[in-house]
C-alpha positions as CSV (number, residue, x, y, z in Angstrom):
1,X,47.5,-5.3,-19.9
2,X,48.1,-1.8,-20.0
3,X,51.8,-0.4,-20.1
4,X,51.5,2.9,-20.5
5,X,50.8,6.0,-17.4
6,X,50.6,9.5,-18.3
7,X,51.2,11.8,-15.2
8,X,49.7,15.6,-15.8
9,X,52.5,18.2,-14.4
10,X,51.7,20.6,-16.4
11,X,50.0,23.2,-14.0
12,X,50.9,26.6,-12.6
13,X,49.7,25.1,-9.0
14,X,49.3,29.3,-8.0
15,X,47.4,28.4,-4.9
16,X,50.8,27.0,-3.4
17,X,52.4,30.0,-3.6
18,X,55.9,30.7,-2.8
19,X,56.6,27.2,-2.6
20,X,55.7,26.5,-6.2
21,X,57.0,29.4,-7.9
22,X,60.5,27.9,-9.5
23,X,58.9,24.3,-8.6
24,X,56.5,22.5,-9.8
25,X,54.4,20.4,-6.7
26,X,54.6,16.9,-7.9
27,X,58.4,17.9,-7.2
28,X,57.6,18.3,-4.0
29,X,58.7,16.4,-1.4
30,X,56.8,14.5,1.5
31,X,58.8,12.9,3.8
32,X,61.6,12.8,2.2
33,X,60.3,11.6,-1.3
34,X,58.9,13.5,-4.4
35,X,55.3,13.1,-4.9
36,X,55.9,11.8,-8.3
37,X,59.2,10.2,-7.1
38,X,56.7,7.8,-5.2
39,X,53.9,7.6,-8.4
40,X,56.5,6.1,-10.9
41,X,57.8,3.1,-8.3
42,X,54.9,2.5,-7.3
43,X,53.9,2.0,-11.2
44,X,56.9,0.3,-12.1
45,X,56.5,-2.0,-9.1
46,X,53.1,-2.8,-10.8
47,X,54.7,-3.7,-14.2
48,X,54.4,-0.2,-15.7
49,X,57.5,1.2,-17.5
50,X,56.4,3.4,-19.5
51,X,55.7,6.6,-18.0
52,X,55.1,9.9,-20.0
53,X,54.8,13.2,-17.9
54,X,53.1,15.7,-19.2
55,X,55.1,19.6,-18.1
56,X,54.8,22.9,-18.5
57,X,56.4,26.3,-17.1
58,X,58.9,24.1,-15.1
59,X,59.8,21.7,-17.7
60,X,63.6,21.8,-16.6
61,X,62.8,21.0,-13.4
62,X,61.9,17.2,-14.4
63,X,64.9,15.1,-14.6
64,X,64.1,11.4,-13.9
65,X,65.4,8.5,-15.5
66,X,63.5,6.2,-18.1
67,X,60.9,8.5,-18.7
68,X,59.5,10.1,-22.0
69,X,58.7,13.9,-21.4
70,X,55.9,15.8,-23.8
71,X,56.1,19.9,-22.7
72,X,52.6,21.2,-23.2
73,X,53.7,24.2,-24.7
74,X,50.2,25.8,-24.2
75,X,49.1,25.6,-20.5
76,X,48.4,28.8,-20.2
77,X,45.6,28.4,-23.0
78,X,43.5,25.3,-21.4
79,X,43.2,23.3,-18.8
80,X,44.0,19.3,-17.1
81,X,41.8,17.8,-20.0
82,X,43.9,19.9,-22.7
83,X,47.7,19.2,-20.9
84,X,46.4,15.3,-21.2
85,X,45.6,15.7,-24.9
86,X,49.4,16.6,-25.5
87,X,50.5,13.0,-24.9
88,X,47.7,12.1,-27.0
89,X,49.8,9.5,-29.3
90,X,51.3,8.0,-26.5
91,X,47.4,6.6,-25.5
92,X,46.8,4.2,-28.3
93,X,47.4,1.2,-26.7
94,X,45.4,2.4,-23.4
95,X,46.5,3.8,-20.6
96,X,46.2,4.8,-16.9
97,X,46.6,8.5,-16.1
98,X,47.0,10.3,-12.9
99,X,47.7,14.0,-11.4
100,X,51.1,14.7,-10.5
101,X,49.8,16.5,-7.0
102,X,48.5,13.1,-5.5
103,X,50.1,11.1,-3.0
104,X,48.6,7.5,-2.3
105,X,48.8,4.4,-1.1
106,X,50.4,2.2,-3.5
107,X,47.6,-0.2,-3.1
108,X,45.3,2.1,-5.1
109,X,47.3,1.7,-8.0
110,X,46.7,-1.9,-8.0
111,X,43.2,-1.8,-7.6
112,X,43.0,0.7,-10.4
113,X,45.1,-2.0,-12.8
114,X,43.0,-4.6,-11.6
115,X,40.0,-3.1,-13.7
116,X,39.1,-4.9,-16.8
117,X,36.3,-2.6,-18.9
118,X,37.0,0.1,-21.6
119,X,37.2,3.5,-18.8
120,X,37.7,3.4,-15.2
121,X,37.9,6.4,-12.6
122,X,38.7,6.1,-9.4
123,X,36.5,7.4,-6.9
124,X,36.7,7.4,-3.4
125,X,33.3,7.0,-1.6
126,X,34.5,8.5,2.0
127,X,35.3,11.4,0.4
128,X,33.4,13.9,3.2
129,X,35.9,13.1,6.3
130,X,39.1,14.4,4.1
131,X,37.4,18.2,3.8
132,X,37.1,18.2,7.7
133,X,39.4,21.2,9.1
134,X,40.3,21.3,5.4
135,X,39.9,25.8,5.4
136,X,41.7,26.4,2.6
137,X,40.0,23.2,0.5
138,X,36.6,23.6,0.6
139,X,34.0,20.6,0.5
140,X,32.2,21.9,-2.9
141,X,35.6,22.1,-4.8
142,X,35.1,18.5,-4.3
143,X,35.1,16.5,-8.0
144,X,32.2,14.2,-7.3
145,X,30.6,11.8,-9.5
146,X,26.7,10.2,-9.0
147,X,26.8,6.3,-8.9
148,X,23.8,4.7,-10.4
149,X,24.0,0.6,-11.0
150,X,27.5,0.3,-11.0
151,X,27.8,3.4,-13.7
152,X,28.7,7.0,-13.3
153,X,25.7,8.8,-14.6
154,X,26.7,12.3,-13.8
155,X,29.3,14.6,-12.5
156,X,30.2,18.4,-11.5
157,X,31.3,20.3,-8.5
158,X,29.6,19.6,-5.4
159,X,26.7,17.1,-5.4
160,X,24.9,16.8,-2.2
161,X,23.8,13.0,-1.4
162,X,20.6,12.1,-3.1
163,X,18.6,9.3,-2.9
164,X,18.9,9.2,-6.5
165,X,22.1,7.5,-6.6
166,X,25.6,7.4,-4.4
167,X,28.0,10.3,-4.4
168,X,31.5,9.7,-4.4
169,X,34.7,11.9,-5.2
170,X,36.3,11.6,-8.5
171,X,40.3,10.3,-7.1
172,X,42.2,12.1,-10.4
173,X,43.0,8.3,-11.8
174,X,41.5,7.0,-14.5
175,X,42.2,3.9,-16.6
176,X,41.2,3.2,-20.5
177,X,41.6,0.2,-22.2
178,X,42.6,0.5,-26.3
179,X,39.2,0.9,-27.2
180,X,38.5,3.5,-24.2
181,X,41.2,5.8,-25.3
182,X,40.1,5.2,-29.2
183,X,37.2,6.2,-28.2
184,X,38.1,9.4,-26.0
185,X,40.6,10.9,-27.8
186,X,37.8,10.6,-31.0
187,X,35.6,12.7,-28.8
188,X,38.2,14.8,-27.9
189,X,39.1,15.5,-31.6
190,X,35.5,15.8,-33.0
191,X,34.9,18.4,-30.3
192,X,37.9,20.4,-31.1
193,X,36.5,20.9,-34.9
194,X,32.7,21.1,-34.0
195,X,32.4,22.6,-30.2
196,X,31.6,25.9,-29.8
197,X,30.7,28.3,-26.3
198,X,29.7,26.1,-22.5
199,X,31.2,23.0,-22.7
200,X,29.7,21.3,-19.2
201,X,30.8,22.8,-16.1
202,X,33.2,25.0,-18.2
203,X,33.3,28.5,-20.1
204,X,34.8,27.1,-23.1
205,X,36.2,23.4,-24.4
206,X,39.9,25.1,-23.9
207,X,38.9,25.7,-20.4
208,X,37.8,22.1,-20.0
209,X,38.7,19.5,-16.8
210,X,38.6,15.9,-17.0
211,X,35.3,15.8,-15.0
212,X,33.5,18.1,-18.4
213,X,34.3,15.1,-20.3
214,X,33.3,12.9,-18.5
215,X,29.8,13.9,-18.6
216,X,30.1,14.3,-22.5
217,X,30.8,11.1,-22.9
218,X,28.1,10.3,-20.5
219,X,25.6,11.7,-22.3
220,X,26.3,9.7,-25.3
221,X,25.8,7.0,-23.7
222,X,28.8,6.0,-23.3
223,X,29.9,3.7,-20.2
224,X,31.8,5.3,-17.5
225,X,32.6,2.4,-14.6
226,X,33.3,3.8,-11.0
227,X,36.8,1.6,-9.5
228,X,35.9,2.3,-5.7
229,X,39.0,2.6,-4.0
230,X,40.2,2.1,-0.4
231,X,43.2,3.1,1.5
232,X,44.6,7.0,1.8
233,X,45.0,9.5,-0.5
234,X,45.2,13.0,-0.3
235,X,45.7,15.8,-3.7
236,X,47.7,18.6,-3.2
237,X,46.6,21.8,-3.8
238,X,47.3,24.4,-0.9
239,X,50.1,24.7,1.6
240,X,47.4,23.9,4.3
241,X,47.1,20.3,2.1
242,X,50.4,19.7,1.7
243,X,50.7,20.2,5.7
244,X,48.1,18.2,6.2
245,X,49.2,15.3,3.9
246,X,52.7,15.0,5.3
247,X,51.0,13.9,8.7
248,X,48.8,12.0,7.5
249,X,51.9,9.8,5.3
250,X,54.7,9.9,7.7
């Protein structure tokens, strides 16, 4: 079973402006409760207790209780894939890992700790309707991932439905059993001694997002398993989202 979450708070979130610039927005509140308030009961209520967060320009903002704390001292150099690769020795025994900007319903998490291969992502298949009205959010900022016999086979920014495979949208969750994180943080590490210019979608490794390596382990044929989830969910990453979400979980 795995015991271990890692929650990423280690962004600038500048598209929030004002409201995130002493604060980071998992601190912020909807409806009363902190967006990562809710992740970690909704964890431990699931048998998880140990929770690492991952922080970075607002470190001393975080002060919950029972909760390890790894400050990625260089956010400013790379991106989600590099903050996760702080709490790197905190992933040997596997590990499920979500955004701090994401507010769900807790039966999401259970579906996500109900999967039983080596990596899981979660990925929401009626992705489109949640980009409706969305102004600020735009549909090809979506995440998506192309669903091919119950594997992901590729993924990137925007891709239009295909009768090649199902599109669905990458949910920032993903679970890894031991040998799943063995065998991602290896990847990682080789690629940090070997990789050089384009990684993926990206400029540069450093500038990497979860979704890059997802297709590098994809193309070495590695097995990436879709967890199709039901039940809302909503990342936040503008004020028109954060608006939008605190309707929609009232």
């Amino acid at each position: 079973m795995i015991m271990n979450a890692i929650i990423i708070a280690a962004g600038s979130s500048s598209r929030l402006g004002k409201l995130t610039e002493a604060l980071p927005k998992g601190l912020l509140e909807i409806n009363g409760q902190m967006i990562i308030q809710r992740q970690i009961e909704f964890l431990r209520a699931s048998g998880i207790n140990d929770i690492v967060i991952v922080t970075g320009p607002h470190a001393h903002c975080f002060d919950f209780k029972d909760v390890i704390y790894v400050q990625d001292h260089n956010f400013e150099q790379h991106d989600v894939l590099g903050s996760l690769m702080a709490a790197r020795n905190y992933m040997n025994d596997g590990f499920i890992m979500l955004y701090s900007d994401i507010i769900f319903d807790e039966s999401i998490i259970k579906s996500v700790l109900n999967f039983k291969g080596n990596i899981g992502v979660a990925v929401d298949m009626d992705w489109e309707k949640k980009y409706e009205n969305r102004t600020e959010h735009p549909i090809t900022d979506a995440d998506n991932v192309l669903i091919k016999s119950g594997k992901i086979v590729h993924t990137k920014k925007f891709i239009p439905k295909t009768n090649s495979g199902k599109v669905g949208e990458f949910m920032p969750i993903m679970i890894l059993s031991s040998k799943g994180a063995n065998t991602f943080v290896k990847t990682f590490e080789k690629l940090e001694k070997t990789h050089k210019g384009k990684f993926h979608e990206m400029p540069s490794l450093k500038k990497a997002v979860l979704t890059d390596m997802f297709q590098e382990l994809i193309d070495l044929k590695i097995i990436i398993s879709p967890i199709i989830i039901s039940g809302k969910w909503y990342e936040i990453d503008t004020p028109q989202d954060l608006e939008i979400a605190r309707k929609k979980f009232n």
